[in-house]
LOVEX-585053 format. One record per residue (C-alpha): x, y negated, z. Coordinates in steps of 0.02 Angstrom, whole numbers, padded with zeros to 5 digits, always signed. Each point is the difference from the previous one (the first is absolute). Layout:
REM residues N
XYZ
...
***
This chain:
REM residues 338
-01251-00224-00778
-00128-00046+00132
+00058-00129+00163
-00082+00030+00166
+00028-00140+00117
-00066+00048+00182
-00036-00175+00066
-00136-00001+00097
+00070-00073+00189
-00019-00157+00043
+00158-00050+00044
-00009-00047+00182
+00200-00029+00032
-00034-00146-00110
-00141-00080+00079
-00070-00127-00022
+00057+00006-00173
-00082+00168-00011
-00183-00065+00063
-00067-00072-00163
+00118+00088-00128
+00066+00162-00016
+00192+00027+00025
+00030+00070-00165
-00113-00157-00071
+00129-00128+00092
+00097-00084-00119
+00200-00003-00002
+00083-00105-00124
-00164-00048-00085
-00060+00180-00020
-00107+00124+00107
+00114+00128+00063
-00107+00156-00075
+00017-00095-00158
+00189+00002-00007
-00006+00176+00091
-00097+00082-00163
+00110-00124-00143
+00162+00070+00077
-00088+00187+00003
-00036-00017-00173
+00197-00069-00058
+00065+00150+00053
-00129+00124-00077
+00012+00031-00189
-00174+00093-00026
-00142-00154-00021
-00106-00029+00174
-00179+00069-00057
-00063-00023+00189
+00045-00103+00162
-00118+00074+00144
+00007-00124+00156
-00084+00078+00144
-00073-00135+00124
-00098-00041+00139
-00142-00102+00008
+00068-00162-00078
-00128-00069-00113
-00052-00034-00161
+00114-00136-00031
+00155+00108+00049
-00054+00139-00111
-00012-00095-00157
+00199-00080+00050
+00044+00177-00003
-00076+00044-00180
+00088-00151-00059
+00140+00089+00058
-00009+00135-00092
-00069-00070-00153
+00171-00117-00019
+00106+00189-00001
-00103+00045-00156
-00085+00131+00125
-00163+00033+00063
-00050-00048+00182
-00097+00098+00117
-00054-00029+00178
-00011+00131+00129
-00043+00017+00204
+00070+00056+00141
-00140-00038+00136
+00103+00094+00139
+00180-00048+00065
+00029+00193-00044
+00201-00002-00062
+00095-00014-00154
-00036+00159-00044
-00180-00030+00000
+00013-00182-00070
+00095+00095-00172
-00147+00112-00010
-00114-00149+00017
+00033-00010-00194
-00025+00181-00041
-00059-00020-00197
+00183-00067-00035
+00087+00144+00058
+00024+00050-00161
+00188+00005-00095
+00116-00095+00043
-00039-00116+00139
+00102-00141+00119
-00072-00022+00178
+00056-00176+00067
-00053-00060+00159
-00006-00193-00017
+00091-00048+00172
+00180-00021-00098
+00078-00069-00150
+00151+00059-00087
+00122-00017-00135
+00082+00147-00077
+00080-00008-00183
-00057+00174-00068
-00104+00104-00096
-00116+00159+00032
+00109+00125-00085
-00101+00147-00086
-00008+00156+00057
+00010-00066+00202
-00143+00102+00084
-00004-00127+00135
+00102-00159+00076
+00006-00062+00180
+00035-00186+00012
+00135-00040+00143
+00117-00109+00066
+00135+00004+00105
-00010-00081+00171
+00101-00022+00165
-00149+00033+00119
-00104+00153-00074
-00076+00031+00170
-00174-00093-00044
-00010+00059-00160
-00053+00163-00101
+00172+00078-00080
+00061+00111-00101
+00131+00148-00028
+00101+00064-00134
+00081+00146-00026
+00163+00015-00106
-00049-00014-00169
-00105-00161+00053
-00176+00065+00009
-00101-00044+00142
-00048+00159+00107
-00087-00087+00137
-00080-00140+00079
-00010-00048+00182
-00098-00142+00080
+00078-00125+00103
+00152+00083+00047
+00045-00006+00208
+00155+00086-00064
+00113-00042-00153
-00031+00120-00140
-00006-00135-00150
+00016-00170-00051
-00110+00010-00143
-00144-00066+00046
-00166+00004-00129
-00052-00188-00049
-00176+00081-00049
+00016+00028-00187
-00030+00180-00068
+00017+00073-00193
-00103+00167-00033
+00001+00091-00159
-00127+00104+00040
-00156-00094+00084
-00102+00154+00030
+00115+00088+00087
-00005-00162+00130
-00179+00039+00018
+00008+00136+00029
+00108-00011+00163
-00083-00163+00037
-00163+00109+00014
+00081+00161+00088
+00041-00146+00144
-00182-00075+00022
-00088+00193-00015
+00125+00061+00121
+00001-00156+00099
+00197-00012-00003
-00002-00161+00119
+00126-00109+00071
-00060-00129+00164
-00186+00010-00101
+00086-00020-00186
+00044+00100-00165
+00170-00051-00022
+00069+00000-00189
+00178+00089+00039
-00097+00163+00060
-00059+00003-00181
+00164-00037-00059
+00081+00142+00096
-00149+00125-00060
+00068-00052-00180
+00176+00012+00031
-00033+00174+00117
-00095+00052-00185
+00159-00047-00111
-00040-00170-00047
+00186-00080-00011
+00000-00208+00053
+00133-00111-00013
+00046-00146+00068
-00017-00176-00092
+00107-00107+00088
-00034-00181-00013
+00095-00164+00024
-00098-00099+00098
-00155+00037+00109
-00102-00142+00068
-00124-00011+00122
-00153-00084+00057
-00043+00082+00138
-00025-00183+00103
+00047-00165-00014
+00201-00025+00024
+00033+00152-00122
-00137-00075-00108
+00075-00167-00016
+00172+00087-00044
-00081+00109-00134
-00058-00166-00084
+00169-00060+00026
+00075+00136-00092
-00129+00019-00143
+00019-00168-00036
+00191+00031-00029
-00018+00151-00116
-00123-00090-00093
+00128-00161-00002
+00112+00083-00073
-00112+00085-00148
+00012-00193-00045
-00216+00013+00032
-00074-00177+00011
-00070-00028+00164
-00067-00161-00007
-00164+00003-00076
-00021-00144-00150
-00151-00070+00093
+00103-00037+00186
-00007-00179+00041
+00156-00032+00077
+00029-00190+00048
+00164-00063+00072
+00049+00148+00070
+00129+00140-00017
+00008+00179-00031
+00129+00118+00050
-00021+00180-00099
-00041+00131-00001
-00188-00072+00053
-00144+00034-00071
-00129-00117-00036
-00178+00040-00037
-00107-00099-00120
-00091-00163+00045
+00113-00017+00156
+00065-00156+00043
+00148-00040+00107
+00028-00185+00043
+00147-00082+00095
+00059+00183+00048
+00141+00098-00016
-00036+00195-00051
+00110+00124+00025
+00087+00141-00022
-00099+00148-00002
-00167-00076+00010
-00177+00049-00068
-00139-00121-00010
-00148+00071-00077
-00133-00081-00121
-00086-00179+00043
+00107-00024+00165
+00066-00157+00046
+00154-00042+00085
+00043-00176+00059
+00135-00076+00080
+00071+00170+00050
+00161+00092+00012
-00015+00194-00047
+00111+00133+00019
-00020+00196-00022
-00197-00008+00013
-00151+00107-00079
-00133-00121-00001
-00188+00056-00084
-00106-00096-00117
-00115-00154+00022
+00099-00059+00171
+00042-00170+00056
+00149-00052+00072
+00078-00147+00086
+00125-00058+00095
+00096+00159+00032
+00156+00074+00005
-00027+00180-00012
+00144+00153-00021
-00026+00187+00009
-00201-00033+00002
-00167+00053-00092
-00148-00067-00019
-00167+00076-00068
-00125-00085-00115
-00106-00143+00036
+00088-00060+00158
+00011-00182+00043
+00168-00039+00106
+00036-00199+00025
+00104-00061+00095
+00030-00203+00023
+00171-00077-00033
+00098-00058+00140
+00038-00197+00059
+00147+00019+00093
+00149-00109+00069
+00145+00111+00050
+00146-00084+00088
+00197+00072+00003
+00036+00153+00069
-00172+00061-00004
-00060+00204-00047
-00159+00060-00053
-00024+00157-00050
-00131+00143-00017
+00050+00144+00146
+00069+00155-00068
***
């Protein structure tokens, strides 16, 4: 079983997050997204992982060697491919051409997801979905009465599904993929300038290729900032409740208290503070005299002062602000404007 993970935007919903760091590279809950993306791939696949391809941009050295590490931790082999055109998903998939081989999962690294099944055998292909109230800015799909999907239709102006794909495809058969991921790009089967993947998936299906929906329980984004921050919030619960440590053993954490789920990265140190719930501080950050709440905050930070909900913060960021000498006499309101 080979993993393709088409990853090479930057991200630019989530600048300035996105400006020094990938998206999928951003960490939630003490983790890179891809990272988590590619563990929770592999749960639910019982063939081993020989191969996770990530298909990139221009992002470095340094990024590339993250993204072997990756792999390497799955037991699999890591490869790095580019796509040096903004050409489509289509296009991005075929980026990684030497792993269409067998059985293969495509997962674009924009979402996370939890789902509590396996690949069953014998499944030619599976279409990761979920069900949502607003499919209109979404790609969907539809089924017909025996629960195979027969079509797929692009940001729908009129309902025709609610079953919209979270980005996550199973194929049995690799080569056939590439095969209609070529017949696009040597018949230059475009979309507004780009190869889109459900044309190849309809070619497949149109050829007898029967996919089925996996339907998952939770799908979380981090498409920009607020949605990020919730994602942390919520991967911070599931892993609470795995009973996961995490508070690293090497956290200084001086007269202050910590409301879980958090997660706290090593060498951090948190004086006078109170952290908490649903907060992620990331290696060799320090927090003092601070009150937390529901934040995603990046490694080797310094903060001071602050009293900070619903927030992130990247890496290496300095944000002090001085205590307050104040005399406040009856009847008196101060508060921040709505």
């Amino acid at each position: 079983m080979n993993i393709i993970v088409p990853m090479a935007g930057r991200g630019s919903r989530l600048r300035p997050h996105t400006l020094t760091v990938p998206k999928p590279l951003i960490k939630v809950g003490g983790k890179p997204i891809v990272h988590r993306l590619v563990e929770d791939i592999s749960k639910m696949c019982k063939e081993k992982i020989d191969e996770v391809a990530f298909v990139i941009g221009d992002f470095g050295e340094q990024v590339e060697k993250e993204l072997i590490a990756v792999a390497k931790e799955l037991g699999a082999k890591g490869s790095i491919h580019y796509q040096k055109e903004p050409l489509g998903t289509a296009h991005a998939v075929l980026c990684a051409e030497q792993c269409l081989e067998g059985p293969v999962i495509v997962a674009f690294a924009d979402t996370l997801f939890k789902a509590d099944f396996k690949i069953s055998e014998g499944i030619e292909g599976m279409i990761w979905v979920k069900q949502i109230d607003d499919p209109s800015a979404f790609g969907v799909v539809q089924l017909n009465a025996t629960n195979e999907i027969v079509d797929f239709v692009e940001k729908p102006t009129e309902f025709v599904s609610d079953l919209a794909m979270i980005g996550i495809y199973f194929f049995k058969d690799g080569a056939a993929l590439k095969r209609e991921l070529n017949y696009l790009l040597d018949n230059n089967m475009q979309k507004g300038g780009e190869y889109q993947l459900p044309d190849a998936l309809r070619r497949l299906t149109e050829r007898g290729t029967t996919f089925l929906p996996g339907k998952v329980d939770a799908w979380l984004d981090c498409g920009n900032k607020k949605v990020t921050v919730d994602t942390n919030k919520n991967v911070l619960n599931f892993d609470h409740e795995k009973g996961l440590n995490l508070v690293d053993k090497n956290a200084d954490i001086i007269n202050s208290t910590i409301i879980q789920p958090c997660f706290i990265g090593a060498g951090v140190k948190i004086l006078d503070s109170v952290v908490g719930p649903h907060v992620s501080i990331g290696d060799n950050t320090i927090v003092r005299s601070s009150v937390l709440s529901n934040c995603l905050i990046q490694n080797d930070s310094s903060l001071a002062h602050l009293n900070l909900k619903d927030s992130m913060i990247g890496a290496l960021v300095e944000l002090h602000q001085k205590p307050k000498d104040l005399s406040v006499g009856d009847f008196t309101k101060i508060h921040d404007a709505e």
